[in-house]
mmJSON file of the N, C-alpha and C atoms, coordinates in Angstrom:
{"data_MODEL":{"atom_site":{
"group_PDB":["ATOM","ATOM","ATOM","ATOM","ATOM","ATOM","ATOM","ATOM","ATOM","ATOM","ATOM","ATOM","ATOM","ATOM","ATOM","ATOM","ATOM","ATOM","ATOM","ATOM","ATOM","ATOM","ATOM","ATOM","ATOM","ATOM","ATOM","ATOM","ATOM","ATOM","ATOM","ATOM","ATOM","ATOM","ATOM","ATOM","ATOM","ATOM","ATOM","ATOM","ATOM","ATOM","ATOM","ATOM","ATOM","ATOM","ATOM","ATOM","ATOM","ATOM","ATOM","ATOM","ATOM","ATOM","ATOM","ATOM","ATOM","ATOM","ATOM","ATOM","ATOM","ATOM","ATOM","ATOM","ATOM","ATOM","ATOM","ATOM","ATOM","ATOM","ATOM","ATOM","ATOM","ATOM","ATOM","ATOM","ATOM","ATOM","ATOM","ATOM","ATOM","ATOM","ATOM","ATOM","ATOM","ATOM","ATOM","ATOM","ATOM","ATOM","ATOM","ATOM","ATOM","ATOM","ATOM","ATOM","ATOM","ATOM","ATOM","ATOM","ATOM","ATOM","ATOM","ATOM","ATOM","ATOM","ATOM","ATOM","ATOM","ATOM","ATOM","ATOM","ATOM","ATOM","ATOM","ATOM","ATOM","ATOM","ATOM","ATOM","ATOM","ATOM","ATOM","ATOM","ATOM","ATOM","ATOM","ATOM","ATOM","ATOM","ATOM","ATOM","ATOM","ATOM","ATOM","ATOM","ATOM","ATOM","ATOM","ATOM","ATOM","ATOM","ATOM","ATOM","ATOM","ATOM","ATOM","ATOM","ATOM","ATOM","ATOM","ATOM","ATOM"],
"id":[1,2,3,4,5,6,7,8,9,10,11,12,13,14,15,16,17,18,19,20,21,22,23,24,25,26,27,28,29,30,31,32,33,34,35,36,37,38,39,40,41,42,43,44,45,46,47,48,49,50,51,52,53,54,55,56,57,58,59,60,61,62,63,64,65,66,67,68,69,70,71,72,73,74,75,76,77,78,79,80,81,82,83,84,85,86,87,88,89,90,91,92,93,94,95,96,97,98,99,100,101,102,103,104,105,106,107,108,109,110,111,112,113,114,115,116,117,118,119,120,121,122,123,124,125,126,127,128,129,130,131,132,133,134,135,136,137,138,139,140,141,142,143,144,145,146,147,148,149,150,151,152,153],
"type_symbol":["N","C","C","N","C","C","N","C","C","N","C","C","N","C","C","N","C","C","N","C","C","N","C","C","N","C","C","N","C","C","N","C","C","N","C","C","N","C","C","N","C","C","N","C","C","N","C","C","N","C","C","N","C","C","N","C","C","N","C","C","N","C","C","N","C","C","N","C","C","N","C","C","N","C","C","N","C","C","N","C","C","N","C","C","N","C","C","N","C","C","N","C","C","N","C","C","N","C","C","N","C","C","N","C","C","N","C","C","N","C","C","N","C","C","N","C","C","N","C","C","N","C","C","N","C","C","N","C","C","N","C","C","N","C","C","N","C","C","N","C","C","N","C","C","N","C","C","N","C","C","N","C","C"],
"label_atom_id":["N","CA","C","N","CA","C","N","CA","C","N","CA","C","N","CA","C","N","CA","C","N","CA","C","N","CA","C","N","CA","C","N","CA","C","N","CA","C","N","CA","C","N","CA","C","N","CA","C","N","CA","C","N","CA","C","N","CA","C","N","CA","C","N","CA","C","N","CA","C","N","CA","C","N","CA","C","N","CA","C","N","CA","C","N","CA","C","N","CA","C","N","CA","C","N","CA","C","N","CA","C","N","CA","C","N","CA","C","N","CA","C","N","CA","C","N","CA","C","N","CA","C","N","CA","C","N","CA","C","N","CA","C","N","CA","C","N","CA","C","N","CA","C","N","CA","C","N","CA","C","N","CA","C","N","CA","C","N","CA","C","N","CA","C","N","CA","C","N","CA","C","N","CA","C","N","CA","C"],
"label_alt_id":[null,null,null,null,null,null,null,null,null,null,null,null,null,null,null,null,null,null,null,null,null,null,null,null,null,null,null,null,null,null,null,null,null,null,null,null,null,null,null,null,null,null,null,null,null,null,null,null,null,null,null,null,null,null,null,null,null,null,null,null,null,null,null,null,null,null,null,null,null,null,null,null,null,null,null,null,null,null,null,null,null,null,null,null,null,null,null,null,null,null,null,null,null,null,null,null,null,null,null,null,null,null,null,null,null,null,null,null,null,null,null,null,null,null,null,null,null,null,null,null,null,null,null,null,null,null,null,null,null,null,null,null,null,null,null,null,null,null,null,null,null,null,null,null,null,null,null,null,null,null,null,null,null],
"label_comp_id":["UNK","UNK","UNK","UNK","UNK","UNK","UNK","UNK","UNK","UNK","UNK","UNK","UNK","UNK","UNK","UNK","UNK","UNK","UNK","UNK","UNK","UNK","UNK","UNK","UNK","UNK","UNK","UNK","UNK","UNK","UNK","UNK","UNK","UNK","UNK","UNK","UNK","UNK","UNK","UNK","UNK","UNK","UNK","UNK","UNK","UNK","UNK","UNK","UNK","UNK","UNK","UNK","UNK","UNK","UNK","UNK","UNK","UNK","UNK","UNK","UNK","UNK","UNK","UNK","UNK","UNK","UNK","UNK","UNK","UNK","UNK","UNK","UNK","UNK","UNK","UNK","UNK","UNK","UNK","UNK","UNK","UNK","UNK","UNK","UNK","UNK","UNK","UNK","UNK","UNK","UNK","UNK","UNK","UNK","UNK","UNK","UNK","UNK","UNK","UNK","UNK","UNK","UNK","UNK","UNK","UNK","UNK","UNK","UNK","UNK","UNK","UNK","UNK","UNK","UNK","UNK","UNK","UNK","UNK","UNK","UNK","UNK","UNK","UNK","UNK","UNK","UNK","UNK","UNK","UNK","UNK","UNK","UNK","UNK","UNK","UNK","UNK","UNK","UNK","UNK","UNK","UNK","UNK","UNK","UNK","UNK","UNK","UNK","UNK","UNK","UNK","UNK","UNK"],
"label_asym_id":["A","A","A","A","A","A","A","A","A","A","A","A","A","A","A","A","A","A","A","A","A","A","A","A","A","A","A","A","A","A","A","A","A","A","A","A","A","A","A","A","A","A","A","A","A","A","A","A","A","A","A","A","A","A","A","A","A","A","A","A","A","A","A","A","A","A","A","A","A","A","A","A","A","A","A","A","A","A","A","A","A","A","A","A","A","A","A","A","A","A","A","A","A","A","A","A","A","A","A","A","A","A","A","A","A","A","A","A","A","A","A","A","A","A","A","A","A","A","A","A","A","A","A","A","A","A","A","A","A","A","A","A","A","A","A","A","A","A","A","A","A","A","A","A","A","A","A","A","A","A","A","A","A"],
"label_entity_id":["1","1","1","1","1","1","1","1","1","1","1","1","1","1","1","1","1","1","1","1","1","1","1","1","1","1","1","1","1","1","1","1","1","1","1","1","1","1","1","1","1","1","1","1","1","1","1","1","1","1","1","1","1","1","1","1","1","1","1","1","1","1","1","1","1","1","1","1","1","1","1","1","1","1","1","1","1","1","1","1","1","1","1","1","1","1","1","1","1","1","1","1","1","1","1","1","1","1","1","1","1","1","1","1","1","1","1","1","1","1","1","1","1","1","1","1","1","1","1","1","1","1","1","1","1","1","1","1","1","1","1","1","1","1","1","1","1","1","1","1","1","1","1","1","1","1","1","1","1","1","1","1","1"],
"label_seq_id":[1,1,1,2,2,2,3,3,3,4,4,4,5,5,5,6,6,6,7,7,7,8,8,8,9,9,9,10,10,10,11,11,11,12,12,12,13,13,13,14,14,14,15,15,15,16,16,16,17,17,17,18,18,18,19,19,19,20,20,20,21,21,21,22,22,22,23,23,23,24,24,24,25,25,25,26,26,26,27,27,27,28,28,28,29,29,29,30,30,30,31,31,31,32,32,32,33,33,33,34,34,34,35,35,35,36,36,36,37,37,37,38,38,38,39,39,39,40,40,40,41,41,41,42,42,42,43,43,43,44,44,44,45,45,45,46,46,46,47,47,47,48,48,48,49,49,49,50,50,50,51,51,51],
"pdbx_PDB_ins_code":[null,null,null,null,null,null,null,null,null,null,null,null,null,null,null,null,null,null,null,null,null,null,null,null,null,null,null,null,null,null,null,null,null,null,null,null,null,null,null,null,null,null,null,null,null,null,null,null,null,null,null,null,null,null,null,null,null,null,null,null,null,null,null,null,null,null,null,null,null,null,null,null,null,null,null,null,null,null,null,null,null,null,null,null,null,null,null,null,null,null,null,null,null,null,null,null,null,null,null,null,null,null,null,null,null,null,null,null,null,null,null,null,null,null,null,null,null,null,null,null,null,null,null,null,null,null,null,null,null,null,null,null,null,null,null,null,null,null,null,null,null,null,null,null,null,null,null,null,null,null,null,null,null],
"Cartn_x":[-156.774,-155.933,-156.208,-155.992,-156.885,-155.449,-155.556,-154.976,-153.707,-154.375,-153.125,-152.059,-152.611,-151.956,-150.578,-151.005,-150.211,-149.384,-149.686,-148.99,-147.592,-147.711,-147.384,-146.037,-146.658,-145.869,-144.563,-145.203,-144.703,-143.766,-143.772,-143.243,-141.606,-141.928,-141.191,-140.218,-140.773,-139.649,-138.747,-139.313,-138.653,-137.474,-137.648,-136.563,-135.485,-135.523,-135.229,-134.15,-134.653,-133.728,-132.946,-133.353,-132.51,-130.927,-131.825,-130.826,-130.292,-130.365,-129.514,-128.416,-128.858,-128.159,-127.172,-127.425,-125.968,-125.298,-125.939,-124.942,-123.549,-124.243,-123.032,-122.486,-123.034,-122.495,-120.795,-121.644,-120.359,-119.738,-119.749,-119.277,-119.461,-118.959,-118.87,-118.27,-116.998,-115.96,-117.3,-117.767,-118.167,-119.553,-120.03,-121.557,-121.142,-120.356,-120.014,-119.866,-118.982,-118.727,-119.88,-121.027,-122.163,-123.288,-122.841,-123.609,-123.248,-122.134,-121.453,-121.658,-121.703,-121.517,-123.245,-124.478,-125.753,-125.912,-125.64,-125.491,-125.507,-123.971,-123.427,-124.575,-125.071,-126.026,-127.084,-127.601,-129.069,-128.713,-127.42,-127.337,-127.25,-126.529,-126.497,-127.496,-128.596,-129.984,-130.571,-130.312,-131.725,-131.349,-129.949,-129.346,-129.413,-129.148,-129.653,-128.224,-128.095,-127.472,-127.516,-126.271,-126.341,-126.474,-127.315,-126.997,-128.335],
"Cartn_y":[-82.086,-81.761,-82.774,-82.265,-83.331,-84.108,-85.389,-87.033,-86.1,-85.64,-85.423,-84.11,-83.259,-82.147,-82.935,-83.662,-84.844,-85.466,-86.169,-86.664,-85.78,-85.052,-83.739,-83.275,-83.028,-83.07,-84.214,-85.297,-86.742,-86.699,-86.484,-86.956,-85.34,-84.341,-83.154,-83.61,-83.878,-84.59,-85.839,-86.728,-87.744,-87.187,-86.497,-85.985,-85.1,-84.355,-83.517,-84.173,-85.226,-86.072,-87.391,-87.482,-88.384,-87.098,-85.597,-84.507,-84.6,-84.643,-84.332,-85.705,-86.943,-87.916,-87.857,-87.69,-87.57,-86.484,-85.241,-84.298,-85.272,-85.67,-86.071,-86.959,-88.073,-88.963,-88.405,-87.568,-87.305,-86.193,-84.892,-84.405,-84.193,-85.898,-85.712,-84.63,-84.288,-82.955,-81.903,-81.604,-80.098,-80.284,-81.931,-82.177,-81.945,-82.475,-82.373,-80.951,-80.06,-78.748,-77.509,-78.112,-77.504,-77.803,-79.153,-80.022,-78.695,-78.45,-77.859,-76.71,-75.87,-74.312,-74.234,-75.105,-74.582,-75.096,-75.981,-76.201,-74.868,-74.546,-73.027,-72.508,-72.236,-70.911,-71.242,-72.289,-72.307,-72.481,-72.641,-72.835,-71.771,-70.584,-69.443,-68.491,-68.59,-68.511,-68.813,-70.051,-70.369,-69.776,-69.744,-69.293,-68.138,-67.127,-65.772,-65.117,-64.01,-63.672,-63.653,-63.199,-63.135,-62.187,-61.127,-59.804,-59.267],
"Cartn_z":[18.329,17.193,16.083,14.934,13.761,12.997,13.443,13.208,11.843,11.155,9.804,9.929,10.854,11.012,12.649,13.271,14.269,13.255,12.351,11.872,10.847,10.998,9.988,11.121,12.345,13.475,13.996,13.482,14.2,12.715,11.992,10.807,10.6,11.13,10.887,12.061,13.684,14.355,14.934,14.056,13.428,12.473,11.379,10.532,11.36,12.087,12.652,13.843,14.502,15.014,14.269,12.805,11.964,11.453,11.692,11.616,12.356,13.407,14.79,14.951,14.549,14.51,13.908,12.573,11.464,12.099,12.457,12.757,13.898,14.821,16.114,15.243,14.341,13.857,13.037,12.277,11.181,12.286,13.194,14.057,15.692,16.166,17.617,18.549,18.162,18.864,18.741,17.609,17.511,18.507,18.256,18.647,20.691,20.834,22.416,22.838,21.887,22.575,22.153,21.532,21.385,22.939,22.991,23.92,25.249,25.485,27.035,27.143,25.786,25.651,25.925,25.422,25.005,27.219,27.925,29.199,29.787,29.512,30.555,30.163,28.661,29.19,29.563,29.546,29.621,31.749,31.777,33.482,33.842,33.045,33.799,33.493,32.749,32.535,33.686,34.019,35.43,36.84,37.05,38.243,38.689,37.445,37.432,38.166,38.751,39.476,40.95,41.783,43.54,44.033,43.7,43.844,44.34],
"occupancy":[1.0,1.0,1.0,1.0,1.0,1.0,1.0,1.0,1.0,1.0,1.0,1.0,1.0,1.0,1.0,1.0,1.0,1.0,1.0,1.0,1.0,1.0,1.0,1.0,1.0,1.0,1.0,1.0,1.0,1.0,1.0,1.0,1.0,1.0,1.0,1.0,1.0,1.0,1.0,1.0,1.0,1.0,1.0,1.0,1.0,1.0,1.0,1.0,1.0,1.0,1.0,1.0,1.0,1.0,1.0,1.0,1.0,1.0,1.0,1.0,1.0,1.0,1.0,1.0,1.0,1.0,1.0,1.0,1.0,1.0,1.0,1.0,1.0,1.0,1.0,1.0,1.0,1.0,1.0,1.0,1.0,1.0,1.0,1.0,1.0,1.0,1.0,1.0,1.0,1.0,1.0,1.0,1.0,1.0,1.0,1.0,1.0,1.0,1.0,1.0,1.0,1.0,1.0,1.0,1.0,1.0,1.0,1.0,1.0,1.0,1.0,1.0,1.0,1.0,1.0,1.0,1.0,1.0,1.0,1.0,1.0,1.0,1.0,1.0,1.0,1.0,1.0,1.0,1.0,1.0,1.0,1.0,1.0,1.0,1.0,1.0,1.0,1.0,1.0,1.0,1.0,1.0,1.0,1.0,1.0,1.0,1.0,1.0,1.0,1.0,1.0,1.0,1.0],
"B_iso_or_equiv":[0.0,0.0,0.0,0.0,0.0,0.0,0.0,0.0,0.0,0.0,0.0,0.0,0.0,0.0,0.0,0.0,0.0,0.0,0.0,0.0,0.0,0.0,0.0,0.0,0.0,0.0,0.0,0.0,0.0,0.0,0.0,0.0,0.0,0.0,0.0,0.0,0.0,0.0,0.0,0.0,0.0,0.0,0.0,0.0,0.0,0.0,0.0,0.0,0.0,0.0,0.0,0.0,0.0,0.0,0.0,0.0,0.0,0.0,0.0,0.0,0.0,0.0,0.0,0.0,0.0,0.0,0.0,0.0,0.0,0.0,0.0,0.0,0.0,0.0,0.0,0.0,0.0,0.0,0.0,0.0,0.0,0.0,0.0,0.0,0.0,0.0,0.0,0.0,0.0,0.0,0.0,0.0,0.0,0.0,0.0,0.0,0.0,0.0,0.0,0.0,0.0,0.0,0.0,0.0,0.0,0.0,0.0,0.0,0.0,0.0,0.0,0.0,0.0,0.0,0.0,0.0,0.0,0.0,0.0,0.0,0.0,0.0,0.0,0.0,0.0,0.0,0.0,0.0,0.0,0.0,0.0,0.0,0.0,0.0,0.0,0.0,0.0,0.0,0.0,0.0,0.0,0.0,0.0,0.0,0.0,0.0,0.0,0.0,0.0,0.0,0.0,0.0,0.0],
"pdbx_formal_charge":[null,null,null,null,null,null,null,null,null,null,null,null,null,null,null,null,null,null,null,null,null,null,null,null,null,null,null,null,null,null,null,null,null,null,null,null,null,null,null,null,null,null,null,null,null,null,null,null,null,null,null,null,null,null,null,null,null,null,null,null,null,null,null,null,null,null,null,null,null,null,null,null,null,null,null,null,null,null,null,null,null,null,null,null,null,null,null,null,null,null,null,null,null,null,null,null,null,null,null,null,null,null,null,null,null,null,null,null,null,null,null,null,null,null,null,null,null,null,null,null,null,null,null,null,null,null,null,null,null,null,null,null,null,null,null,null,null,null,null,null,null,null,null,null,null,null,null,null,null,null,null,null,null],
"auth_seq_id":[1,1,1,2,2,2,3,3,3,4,4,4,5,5,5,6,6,6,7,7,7,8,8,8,9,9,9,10,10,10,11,11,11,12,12,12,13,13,13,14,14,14,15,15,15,16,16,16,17,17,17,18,18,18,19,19,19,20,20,20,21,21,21,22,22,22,23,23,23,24,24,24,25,25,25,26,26,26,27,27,27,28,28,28,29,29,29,30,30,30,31,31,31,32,32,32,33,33,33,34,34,34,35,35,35,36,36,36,37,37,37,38,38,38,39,39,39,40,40,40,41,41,41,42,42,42,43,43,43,44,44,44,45,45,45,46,46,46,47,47,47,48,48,48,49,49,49,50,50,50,51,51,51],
"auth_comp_id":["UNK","UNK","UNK","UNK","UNK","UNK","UNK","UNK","UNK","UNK","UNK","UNK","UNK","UNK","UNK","UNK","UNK","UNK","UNK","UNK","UNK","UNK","UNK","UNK","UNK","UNK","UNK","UNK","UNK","UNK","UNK","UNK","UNK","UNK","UNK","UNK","UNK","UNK","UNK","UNK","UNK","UNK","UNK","UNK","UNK","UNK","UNK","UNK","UNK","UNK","UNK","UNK","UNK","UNK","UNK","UNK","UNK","UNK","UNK","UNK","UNK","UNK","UNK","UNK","UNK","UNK","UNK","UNK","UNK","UNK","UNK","UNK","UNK","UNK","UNK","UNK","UNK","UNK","UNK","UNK","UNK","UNK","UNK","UNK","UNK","UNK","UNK","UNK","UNK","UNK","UNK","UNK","UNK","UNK","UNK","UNK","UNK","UNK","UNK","UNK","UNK","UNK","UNK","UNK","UNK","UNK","UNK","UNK","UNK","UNK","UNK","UNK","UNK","UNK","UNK","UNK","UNK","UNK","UNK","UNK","UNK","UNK","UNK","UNK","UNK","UNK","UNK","UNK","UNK","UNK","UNK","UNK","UNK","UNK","UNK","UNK","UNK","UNK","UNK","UNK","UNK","UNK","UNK","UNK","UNK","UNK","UNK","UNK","UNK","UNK","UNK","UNK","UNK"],
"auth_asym_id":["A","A","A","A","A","A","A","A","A","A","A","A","A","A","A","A","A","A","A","A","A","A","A","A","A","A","A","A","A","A","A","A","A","A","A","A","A","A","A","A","A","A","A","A","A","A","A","A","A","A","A","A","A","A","A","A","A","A","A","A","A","A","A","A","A","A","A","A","A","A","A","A","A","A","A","A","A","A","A","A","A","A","A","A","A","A","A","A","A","A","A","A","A","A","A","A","A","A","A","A","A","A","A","A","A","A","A","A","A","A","A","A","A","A","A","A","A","A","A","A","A","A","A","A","A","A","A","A","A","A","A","A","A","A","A","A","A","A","A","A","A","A","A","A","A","A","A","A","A","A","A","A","A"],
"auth_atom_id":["N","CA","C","N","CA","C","N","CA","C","N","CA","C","N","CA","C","N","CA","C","N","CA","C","N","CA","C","N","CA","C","N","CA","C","N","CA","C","N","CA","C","N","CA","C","N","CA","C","N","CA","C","N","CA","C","N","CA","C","N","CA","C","N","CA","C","N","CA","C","N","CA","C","N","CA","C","N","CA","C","N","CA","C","N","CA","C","N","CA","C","N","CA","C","N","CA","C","N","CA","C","N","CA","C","N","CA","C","N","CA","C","N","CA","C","N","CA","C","N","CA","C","N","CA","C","N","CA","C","N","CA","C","N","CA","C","N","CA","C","N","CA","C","N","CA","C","N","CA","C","N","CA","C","N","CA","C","N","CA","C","N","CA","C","N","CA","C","N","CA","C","N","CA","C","N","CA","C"],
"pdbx_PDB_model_num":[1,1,1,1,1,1,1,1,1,1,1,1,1,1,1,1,1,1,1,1,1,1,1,1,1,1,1,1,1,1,1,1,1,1,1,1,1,1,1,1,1,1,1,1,1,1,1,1,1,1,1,1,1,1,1,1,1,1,1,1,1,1,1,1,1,1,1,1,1,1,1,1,1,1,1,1,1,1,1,1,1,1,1,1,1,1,1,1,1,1,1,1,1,1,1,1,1,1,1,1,1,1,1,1,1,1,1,1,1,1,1,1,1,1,1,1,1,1,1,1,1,1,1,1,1,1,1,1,1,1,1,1,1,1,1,1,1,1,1,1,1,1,1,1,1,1,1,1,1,1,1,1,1]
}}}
């Protein structure tokens, strides 16, 4: 992969987690009950059903 198109990469998720930071920063409550709800599904995604 060519060094500037990486860096292009390295540089979009860096920002992206300076996003994600402020978000919990300025909203922990909402950042936690995003945190639990995106859990359940991605848990009841892998588990599938018993049937």
């Amino acid at each position: 992969m060519d060094t500037t198109r990486w860096n292009q990469i390295t540089a979009r998720a860096q920002q992206l987690m300076g996003r994600a930071r402020r978000f919990v920063h300025d909203r922990p409550l909402q950042a936690i009950a995003l945190t639990i709800g995106v859990g359940f599904v991605v848990g009841k995604t892998l588990v599938g059903r018993d049937n």
